[in-house]
N, C-alpha and C positions, 0 to 999 in steps of 0.2 A: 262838705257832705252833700251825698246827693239826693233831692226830692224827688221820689219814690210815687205815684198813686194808681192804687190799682184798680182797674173797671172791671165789674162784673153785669152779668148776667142772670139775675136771682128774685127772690120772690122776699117777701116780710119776712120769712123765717129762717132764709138767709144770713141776712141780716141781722137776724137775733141770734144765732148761731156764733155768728164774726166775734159780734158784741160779747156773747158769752165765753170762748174761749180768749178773748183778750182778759176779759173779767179773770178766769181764773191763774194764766199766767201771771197776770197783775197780784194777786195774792201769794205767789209762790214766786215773787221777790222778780222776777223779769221784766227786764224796760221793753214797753211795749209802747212803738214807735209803729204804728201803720195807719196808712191813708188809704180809705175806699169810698168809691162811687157803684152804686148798684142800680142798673136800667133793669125796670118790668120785661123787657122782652131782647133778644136784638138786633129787630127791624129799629127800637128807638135808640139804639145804642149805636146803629151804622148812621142812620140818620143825624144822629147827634155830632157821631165824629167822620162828618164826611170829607170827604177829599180836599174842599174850598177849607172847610174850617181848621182841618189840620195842619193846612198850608199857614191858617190866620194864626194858631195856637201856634209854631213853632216862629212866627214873626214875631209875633208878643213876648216871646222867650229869651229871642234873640235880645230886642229892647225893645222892651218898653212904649206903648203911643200916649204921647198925651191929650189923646182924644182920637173917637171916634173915626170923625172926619179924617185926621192926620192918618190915623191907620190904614181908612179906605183909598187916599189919595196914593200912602207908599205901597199900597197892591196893589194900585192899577184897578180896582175895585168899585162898581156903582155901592153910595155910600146906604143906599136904603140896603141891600145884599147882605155887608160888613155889619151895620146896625142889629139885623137880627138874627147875625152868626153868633155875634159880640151876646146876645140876649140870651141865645140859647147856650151857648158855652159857658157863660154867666150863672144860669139855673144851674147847669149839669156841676158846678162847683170847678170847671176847671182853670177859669179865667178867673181875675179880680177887678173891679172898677171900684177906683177909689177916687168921686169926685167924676170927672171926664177919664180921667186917666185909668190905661188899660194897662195887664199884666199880667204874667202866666210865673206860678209861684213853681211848680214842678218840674224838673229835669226828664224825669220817663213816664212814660206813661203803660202801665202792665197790662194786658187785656185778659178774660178770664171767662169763661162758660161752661156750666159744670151740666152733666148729661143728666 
């Protein structure tokens, strides 16, 4: 099965919104299976997933690094650069570090900015 996570573009109320309509399908018996990540604007949302980092995200996908270092040496990558893509991909929830060891639990990744 394939992991799904969907980025948006939204505000707290958003978000409570999401929250709330999963709440009530959850009550009216439907398996309610979704992933979201919500950026405040999307200058931080381009920033976040910029072109280096999406190239890092879909390396991590592919396999796995166990470490840091090892991931910036198979990009061809200054390791300080790699370190605080790894950091910021890390907050935004789309990477994992467990230990040194990096990894990207998701298959697609869905973009989303509502007017």
């Amino acid at each position: 099965m394939s992991k799904k996570v969907q980025v948006h573009v939204g505000s707290l109320d958003d978000i409570g919104q999401r929250f709330v309509s999963a709440w009530h399908r959850l009550e009216c018996g439907e398996r309610v299976r979704e992933r979201h990540i919500t950026f405040p604007s999307l200058s931080s949302m381009m920033s976040a997933l910029s072109e280096k980092r999406l190239e890092l995200l879909r390396e991590v996908h592919r396999e796995p690094a166990p470490s840091v270092k090892a991931l910036a040496d198979r990009l061809g990558r200054d390791y300080k650069r790699v370190h605080e893509d790894v950091e910021t991909l890390t907050a935004s929830g789309l990477i994992q570090r467990d230990g040194g060891h990096v990894s990207a639990r998701y298959d697609a990744i869905s973009a989303e900015m509502r007017l």
